[in-house]
C-alpha positions as a Markdown table, in Angstrom:
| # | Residue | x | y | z |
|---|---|---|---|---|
| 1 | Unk | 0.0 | 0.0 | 0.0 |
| 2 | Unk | 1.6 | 3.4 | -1.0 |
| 3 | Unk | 2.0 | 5.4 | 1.8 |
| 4 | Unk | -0.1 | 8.2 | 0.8 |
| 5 | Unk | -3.2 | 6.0 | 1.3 |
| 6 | Unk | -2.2 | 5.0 | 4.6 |
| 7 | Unk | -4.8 | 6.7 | 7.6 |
| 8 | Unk | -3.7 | 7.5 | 11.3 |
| 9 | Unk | -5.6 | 6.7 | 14.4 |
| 10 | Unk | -6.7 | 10.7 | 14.6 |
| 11 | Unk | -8.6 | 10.5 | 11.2 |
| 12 | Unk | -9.4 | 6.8 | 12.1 |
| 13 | Unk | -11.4 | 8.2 | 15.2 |
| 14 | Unk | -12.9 | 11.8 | 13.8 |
| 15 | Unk | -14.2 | 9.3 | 11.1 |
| 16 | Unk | -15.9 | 7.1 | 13.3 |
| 17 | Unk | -17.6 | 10.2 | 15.1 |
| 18 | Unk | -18.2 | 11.9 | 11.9 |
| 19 | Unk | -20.5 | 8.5 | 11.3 |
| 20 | Unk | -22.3 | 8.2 | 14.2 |
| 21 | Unk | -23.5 | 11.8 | 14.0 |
| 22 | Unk | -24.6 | 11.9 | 10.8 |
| 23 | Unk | -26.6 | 8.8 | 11.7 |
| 24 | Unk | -27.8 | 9.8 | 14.9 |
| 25 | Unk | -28.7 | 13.2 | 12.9 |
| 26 | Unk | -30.6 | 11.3 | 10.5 |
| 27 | Unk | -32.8 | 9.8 | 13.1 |
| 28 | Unk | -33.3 | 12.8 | 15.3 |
| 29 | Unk | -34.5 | 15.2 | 12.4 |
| 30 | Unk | -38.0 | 13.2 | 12.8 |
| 31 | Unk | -38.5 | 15.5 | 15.9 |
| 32 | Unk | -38.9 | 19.1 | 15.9 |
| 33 | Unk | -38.4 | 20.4 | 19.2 |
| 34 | Unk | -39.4 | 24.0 | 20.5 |
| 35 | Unk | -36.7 | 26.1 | 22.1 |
| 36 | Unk | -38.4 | 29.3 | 23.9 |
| 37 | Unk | -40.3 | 30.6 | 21.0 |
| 38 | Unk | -37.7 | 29.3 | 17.8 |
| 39 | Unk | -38.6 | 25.7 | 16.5 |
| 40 | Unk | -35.5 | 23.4 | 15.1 |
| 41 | Unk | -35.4 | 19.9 | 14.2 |
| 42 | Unk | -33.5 | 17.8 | 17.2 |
| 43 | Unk | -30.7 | 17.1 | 14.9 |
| 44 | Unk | -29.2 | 20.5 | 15.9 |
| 45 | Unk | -28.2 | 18.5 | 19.0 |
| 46 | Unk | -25.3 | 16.6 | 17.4 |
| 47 | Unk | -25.4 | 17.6 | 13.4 |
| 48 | Unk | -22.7 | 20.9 | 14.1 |
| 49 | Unk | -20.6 | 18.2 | 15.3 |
| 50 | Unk | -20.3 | 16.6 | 11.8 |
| 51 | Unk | -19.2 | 19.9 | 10.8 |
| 52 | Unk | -16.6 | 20.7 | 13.0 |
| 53 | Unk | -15.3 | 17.4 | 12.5 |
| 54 | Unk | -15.4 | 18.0 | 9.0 |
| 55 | Unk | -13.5 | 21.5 | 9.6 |
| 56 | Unk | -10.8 | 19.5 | 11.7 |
| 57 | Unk | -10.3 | 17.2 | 8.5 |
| 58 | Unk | -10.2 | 19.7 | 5.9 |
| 59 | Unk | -7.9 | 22.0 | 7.9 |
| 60 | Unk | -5.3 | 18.8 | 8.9 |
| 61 | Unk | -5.6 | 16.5 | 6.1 |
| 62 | Unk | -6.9 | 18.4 | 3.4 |
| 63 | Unk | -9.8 | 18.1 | 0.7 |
| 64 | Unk | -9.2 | 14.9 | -0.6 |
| 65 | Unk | -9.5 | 13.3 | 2.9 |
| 66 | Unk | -12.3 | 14.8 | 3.4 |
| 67 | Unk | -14.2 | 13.8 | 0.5 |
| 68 | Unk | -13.5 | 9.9 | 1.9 |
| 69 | Unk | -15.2 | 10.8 | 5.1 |
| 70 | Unk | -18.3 | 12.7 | 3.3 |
| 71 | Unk | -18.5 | 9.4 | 1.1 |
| 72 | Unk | -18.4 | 7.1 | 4.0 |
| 73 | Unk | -20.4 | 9.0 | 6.1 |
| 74 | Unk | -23.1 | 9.1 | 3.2 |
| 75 | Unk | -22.6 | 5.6 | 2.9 |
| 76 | Unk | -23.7 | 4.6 | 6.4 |
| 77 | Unk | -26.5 | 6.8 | 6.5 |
| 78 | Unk | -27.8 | 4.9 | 3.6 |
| 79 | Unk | -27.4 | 1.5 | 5.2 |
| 80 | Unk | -29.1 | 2.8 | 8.3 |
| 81 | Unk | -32.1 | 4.0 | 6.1 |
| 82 | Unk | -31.9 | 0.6 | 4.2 |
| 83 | Unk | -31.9 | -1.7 | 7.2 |
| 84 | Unk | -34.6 | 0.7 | 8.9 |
| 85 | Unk | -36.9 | -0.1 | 6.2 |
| 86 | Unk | -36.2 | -4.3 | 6.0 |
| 87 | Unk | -37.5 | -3.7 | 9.8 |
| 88 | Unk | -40.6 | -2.1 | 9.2 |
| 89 | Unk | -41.2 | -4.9 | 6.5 |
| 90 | Unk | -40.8 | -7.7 | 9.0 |
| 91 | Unk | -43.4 | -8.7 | 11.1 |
| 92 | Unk | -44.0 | -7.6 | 14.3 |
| 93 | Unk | -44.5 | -9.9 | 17.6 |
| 94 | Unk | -48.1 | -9.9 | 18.7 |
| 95 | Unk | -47.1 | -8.9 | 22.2 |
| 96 | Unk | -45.0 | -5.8 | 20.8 |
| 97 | Unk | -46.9 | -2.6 | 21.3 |
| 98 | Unk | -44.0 | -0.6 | 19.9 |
| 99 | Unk | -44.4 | -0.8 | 16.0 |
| 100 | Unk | -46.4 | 2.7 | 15.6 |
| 101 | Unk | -43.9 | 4.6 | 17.3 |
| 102 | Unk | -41.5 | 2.3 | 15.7 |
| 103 | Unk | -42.8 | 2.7 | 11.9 |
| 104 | Unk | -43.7 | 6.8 | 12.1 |
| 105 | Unk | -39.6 | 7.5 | 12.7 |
| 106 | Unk | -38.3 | 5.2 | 10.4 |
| 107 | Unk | -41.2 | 5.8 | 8.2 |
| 108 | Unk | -40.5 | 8.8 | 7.8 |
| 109 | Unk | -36.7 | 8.3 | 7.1 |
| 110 | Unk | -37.1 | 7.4 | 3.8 |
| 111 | Unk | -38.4 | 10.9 | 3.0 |
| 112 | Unk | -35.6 | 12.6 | 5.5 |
| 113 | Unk | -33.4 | 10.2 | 4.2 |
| 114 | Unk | -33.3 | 11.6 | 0.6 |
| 115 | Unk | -33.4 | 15.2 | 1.8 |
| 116 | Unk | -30.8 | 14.3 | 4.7 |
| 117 | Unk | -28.4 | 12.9 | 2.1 |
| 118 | Unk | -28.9 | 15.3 | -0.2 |
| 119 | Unk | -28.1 | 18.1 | 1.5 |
| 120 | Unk | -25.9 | 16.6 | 3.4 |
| 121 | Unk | -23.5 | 15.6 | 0.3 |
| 122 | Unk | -24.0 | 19.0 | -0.9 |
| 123 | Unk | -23.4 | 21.1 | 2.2 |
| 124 | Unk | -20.8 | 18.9 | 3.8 |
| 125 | Unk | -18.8 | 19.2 | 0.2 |
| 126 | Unk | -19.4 | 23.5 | 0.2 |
| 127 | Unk | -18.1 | 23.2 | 3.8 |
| 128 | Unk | -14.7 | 22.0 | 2.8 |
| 129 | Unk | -14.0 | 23.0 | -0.2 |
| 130 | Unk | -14.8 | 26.3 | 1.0 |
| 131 | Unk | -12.3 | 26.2 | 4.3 |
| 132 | Unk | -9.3 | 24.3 | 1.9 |
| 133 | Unk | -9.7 | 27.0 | -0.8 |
| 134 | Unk | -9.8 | 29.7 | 2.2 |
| 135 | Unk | -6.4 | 28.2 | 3.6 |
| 136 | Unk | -4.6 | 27.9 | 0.4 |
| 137 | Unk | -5.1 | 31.3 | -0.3 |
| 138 | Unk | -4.4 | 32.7 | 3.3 |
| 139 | Unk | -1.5 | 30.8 | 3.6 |
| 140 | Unk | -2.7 | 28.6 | 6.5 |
| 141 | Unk | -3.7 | 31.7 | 9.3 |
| 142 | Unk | -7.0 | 32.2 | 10.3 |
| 143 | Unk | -8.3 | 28.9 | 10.7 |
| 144 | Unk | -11.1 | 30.8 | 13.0 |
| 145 | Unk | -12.6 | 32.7 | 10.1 |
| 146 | Unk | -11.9 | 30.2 | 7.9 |
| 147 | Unk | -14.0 | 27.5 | 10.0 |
| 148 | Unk | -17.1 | 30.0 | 10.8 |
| 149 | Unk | -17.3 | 31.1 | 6.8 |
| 150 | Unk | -16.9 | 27.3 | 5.5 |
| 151 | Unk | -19.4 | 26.4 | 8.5 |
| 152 | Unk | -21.7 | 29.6 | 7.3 |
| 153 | Unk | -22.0 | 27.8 | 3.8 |
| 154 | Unk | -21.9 | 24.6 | 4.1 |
| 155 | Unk | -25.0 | 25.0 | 6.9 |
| 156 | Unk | -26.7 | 27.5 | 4.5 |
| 157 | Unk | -26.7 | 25.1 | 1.4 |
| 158 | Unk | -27.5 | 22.1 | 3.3 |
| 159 | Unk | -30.9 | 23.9 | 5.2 |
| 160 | Unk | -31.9 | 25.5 | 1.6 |
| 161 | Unk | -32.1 | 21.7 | 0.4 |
| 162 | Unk | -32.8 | 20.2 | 3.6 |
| 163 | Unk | -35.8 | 21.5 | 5.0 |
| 164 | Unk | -37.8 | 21.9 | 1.4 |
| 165 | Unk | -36.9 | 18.4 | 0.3 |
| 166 | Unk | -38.2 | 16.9 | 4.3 |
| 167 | Unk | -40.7 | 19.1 | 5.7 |
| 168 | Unk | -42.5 | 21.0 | 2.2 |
| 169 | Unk | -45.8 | 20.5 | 2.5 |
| 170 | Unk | -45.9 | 19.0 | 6.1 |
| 171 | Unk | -44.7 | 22.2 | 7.7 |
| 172 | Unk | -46.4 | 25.6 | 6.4 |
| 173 | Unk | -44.0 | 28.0 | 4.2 |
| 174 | Unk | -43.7 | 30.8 | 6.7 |
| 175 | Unk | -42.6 | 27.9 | 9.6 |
| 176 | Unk | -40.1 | 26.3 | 7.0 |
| 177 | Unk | -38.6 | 29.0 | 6.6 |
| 178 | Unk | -38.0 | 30.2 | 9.7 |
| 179 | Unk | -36.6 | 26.5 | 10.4 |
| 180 | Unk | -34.0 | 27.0 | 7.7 |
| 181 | Unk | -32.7 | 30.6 | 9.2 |
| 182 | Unk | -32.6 | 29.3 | 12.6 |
| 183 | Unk | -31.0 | 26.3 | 11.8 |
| 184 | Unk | -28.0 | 28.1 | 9.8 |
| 185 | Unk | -28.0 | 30.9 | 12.5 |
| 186 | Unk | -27.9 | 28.4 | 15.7 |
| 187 | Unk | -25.5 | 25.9 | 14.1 |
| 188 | Unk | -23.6 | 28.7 | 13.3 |
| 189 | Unk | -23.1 | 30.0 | 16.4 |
| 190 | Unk | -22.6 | 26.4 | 17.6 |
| 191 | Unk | -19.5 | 26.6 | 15.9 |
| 192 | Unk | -18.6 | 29.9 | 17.0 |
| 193 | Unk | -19.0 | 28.7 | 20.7 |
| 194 | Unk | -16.7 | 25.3 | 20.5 |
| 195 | Unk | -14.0 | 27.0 | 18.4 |
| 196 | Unk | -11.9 | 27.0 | 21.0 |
| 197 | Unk | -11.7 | 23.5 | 21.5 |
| 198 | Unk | -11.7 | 22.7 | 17.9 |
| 199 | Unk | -8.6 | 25.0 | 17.7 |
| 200 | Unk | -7.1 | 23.1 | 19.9 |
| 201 | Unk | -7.8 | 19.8 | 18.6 |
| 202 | Unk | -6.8 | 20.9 | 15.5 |
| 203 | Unk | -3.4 | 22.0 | 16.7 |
| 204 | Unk | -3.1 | 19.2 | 18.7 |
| 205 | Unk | -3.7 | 16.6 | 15.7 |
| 206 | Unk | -1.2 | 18.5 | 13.4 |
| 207 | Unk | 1.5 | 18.3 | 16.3 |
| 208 | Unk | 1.2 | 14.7 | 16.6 |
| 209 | Unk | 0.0 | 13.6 | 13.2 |
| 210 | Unk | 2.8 | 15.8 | 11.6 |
| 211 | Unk | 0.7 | 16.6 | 9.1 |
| 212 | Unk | -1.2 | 20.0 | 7.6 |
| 213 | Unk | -2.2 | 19.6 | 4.0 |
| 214 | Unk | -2.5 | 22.6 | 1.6 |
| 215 | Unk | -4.8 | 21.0 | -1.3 |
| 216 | Unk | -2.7 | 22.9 | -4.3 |
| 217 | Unk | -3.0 | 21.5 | -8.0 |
| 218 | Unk | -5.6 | 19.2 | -6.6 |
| 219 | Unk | -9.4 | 18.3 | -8.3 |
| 220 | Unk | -12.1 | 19.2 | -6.2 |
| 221 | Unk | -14.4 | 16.2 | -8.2 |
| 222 | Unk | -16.2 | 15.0 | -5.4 |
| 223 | Unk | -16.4 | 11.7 | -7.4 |
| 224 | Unk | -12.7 | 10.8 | -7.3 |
| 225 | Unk | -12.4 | 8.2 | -4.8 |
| 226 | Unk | -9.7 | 6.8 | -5.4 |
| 227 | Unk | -7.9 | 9.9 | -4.9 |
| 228 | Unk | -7.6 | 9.9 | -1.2 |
């Protein structure tokens, strides 16, 4: 194996984290909760973290690297959605008094599902391109800006295709969109809160990773996987 395809055990773990939230994301988007008198999907409770992490990966390990985490993280989301729906097809026990509950998240997953992935795949790719272009042309400094603009779009593209794709219909117009501009707005600020600790994880990983990737002459084809 060539050496440049080799991973270390920092991206192994951010990877595995990056998966887990996105799934866990998937799931919790069913519910829309009410915070004081702004609604938001319960997502918002672990989605930023997929962000961050995919700030952390960008910044350390550049674009490329990060397009194998979006992919897999895509990938796993799918499975989730798949396997969801082989449960809902089997029978249930006649004792079980669970199915309706069961069947109305993970019927409705499908539907998130599509949107979910969608946007995700979309906003997650905006996110780092946006932060590896940024650090090219700063020159590596202000990894602070660079992670709250990235953030800023990424979040804005995915909630434009999001919400629409999931809720239209369901939810009325004026509610959906006030969704999508909390939702950039609070996972925004999400990030601007736990910078400081992704600062220092970031620094921390480059230390003992002895790595930090500038993605020059590189394509941003988010199909390229092999490029990694």
């Amino acid at each position: 194996m060539k050496e440049k395809n080799l991973v270390s055990v920092p991206f192994m773990v951010l990877g595995i984290i990056f998966c887990i939230c996105l799934v866990a994301a998937n799931l919790l988007e069913t519910k829309v909760i009410q915070m004081g008198p702004l609604s938001a999907t319960a997502g918002l409770i672990v989605f930023p973290i997929s962000y961050i992490i995919n700030d952390c990966i960008a910044e350390v390990w550049g674009f490329r690297k990060a397009r194998l985490i979006i992919w897999m993280g895509f990938l796993m989301n799918f499975l989730v959605v798949v396997l969801g729906q082989i449960a809902i097809a089997l029978p249930a026990a006649s004792f079980w008094e669970g199915e309706e509950s069961f069947n109305f998240v993970f019927g409705l997953a499908p539907r998130i599902a599509v949107a979910s992935l969608t946007a995700f795949l979309a906003g997650s790719f905006t996110n780092a391109y946006v932060l590896s272009r940024m650090k090219v042309m700063s020159h590596g400094k202000n990894f602070s800006a660079r992670a709250i603009v990235s953030t800023l779009f990424g979040e804005g593209v995915d909630s434009v295709i999001f919400f629409p794709l999931a809720f239209g219909g369901i939810i009325p117009l004026n509610e959906l969109l006030m969704l999508m501009l909390v939702q950039v707005v609070l996972k925004t600020l999400y990030e601007i809160i736990i910078l400081p600790v992704t600062i220092r994880v970031v620094k921390y990983i480059k230390r003992i990773d002895n790595t930090d990737v500038y993605d020059e002459n590189i394509s941003y084809n988010i199909l390229k996987f092999k490029e990694i």
